[in-house]
N, C-alpha and C positions, 0 to 999 in steps of 0.2 A: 504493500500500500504506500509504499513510500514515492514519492515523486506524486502522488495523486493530485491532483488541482483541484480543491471543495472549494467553494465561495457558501458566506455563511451568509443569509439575508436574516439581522435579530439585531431590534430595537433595543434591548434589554442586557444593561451592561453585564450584571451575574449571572443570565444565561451564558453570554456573549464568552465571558471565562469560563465556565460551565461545558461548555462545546467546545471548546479549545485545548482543553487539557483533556478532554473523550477523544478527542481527536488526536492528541499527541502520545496517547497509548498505543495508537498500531503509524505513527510516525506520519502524520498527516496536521502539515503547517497550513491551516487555513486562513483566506482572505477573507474579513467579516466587514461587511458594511450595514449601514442602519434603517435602511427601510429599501421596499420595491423599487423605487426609481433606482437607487443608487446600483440595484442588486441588476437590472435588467441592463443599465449604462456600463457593469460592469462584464454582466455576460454579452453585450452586443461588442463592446470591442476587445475578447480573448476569448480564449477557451478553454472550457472548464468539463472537468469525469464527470463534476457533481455538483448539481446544489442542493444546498438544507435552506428553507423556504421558512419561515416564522409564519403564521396568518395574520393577526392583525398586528402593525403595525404605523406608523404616522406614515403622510406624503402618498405614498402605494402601498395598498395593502401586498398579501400572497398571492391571493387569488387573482390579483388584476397583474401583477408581477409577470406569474404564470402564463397568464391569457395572450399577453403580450410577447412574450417568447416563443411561446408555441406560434401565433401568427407567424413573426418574423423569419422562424423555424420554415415554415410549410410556403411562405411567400417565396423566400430566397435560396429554398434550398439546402439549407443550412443542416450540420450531422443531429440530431436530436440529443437535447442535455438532459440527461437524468434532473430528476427533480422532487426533493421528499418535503413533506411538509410537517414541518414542527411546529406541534401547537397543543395547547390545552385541549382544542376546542374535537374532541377524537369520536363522539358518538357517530353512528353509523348515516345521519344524515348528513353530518360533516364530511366523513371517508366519502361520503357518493359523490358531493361537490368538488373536492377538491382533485378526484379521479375525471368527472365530468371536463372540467378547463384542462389536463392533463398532467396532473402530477401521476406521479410512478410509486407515490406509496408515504406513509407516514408513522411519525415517532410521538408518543404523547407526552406531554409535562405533565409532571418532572420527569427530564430525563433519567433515564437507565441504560448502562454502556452496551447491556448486549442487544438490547430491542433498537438501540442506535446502529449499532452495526449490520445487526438482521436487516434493516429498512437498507440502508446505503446498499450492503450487498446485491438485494434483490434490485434493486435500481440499479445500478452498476452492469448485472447479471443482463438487464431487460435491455441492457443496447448493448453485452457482449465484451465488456470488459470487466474482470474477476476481481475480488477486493483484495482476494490475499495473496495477490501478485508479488 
């Protein structure tokens, strides 16, 4: 996992650390930025294995974050970026929304490092690149 390129969209400074040292247990230096826009400015110009997506958020939320990727995604051609969504918000009307605009799968708060890792891998897995690389 090491080399992997996460971008973390989270508003929330102690998640923000939270996710970063979940992350630096299988050697995964992630770029975190604070909301949708910033997350989407950051996936339109580089690329990234992964995103971990927050839901709500200030400015853009997840969901609109999302929606807007996936267009850009299917307009332009573009390889398709994993994308999980980390949120409180986990009951099964949430899962259908957040599947609906095109995320690949989610983690619920409070995080737990192996239900984090399970989500990323199966995202990771759904466009073919392995986590425990």
């Amino acid at each position: 996992a090491v080399g992997l390129r996460v971008l973390v969209a989270e508003d929330n400074a102690m998640n923000q650390t939270v996710l970063k040292a979940m992350l630096a247990t299988f050697g995964v230096e992630p770029t975190i930025v604070d909301n949708g826009q910033e997350a989407f400015n950051a996936w339109r110009g580089d690329s990234w294995d992964l995103i971990l997506m927050d839901i709500q958020m200030p400015v853009m939320d997840g969901i609109s974050a999302t929606r807007a990727i996936r267009e850009v995604e299917r307009s332009e051609g573009r390889t398709r970026t994993p994308v999980i969504a980390v949120t409180a918000n986990a009951m099964a009307h949430h899962r259908a929304e957040y599947h609906a605009v095109g995320m690949d799968g989610f983690v619920a708060k409070p995080l737990k490092l192996e239900a984090l890792i399970e989500a990323m891998d199966s995202g990771l897995q759904s466009c073919g690149i392995p986590l425990a690389a």
